[in-house]
C-alpha positions as CSV (number, residue, x, y, z in Angstrom):
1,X,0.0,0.0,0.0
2,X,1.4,3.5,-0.8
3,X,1.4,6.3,1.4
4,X,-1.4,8.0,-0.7
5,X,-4.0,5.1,-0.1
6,X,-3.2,5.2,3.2
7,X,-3.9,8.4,4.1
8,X,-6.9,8.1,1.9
9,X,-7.7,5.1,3.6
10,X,-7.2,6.6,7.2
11,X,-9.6,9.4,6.3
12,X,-12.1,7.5,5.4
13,X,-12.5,5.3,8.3
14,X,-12.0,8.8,10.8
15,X,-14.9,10.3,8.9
16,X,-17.3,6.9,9.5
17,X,-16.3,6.4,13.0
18,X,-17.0,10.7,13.7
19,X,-20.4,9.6,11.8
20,X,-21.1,6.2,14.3
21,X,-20.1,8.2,17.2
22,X,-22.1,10.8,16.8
23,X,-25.0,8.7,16.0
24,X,-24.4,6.3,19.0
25,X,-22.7,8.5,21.7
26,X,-23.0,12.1,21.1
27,X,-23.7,14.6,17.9
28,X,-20.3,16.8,19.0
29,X,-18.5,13.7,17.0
30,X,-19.5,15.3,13.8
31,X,-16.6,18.0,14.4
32,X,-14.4,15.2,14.3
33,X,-16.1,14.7,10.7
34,X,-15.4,19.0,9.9
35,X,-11.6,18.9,11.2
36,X,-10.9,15.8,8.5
37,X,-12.5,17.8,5.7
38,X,-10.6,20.7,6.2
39,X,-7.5,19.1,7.4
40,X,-8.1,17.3,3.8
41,X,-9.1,21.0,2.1
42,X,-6.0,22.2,3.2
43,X,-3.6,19.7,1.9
44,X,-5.2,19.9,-1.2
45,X,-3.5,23.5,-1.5
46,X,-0.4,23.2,0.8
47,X,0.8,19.7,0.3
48,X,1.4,19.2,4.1
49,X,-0.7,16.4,5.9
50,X,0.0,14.6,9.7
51,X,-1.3,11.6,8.7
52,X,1.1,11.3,5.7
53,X,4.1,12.5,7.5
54,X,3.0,9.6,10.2
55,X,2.7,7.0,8.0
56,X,5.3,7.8,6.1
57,X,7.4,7.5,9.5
58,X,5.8,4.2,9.9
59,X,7.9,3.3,6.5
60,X,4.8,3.6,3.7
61,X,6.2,3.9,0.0
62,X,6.1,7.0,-1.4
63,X,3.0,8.1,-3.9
64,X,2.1,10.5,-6.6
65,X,0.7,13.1,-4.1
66,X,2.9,12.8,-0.8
């Protein structure tokens, strides 16, 4: 797996378990849901994203994106 899909991967499953929590536990998990989207928005423009510099850490292959 590259580092792209991962990070792709990892957002995907942060924005369904912000979306089960808030529908199980509580509705404040839907800013869990906001701070992906725009953490997502923004490394659209400035190429910098924690998850990719974690997993990339964590010794991910390199992608087109990251």
């Amino acid at each position: 797996m590259t580092l792209d899909k991962a990070v792709l991967a990892f957002a995907g499953i942060m924005v369904l378990l912000s979306l089960t929590l808030a529908y199980f536990v509580h509705p404040a998990f839907m800013l869990l849901t906001a701070v992906v989207g725009v953490n997502l928005f923004q490394s659209a423009f400035t190429g910098f994203c924690p998850a990719a510099a974690m997993f990339k850490r964590l010794g991910f292959k390199p992608g087109a994106a990251f």
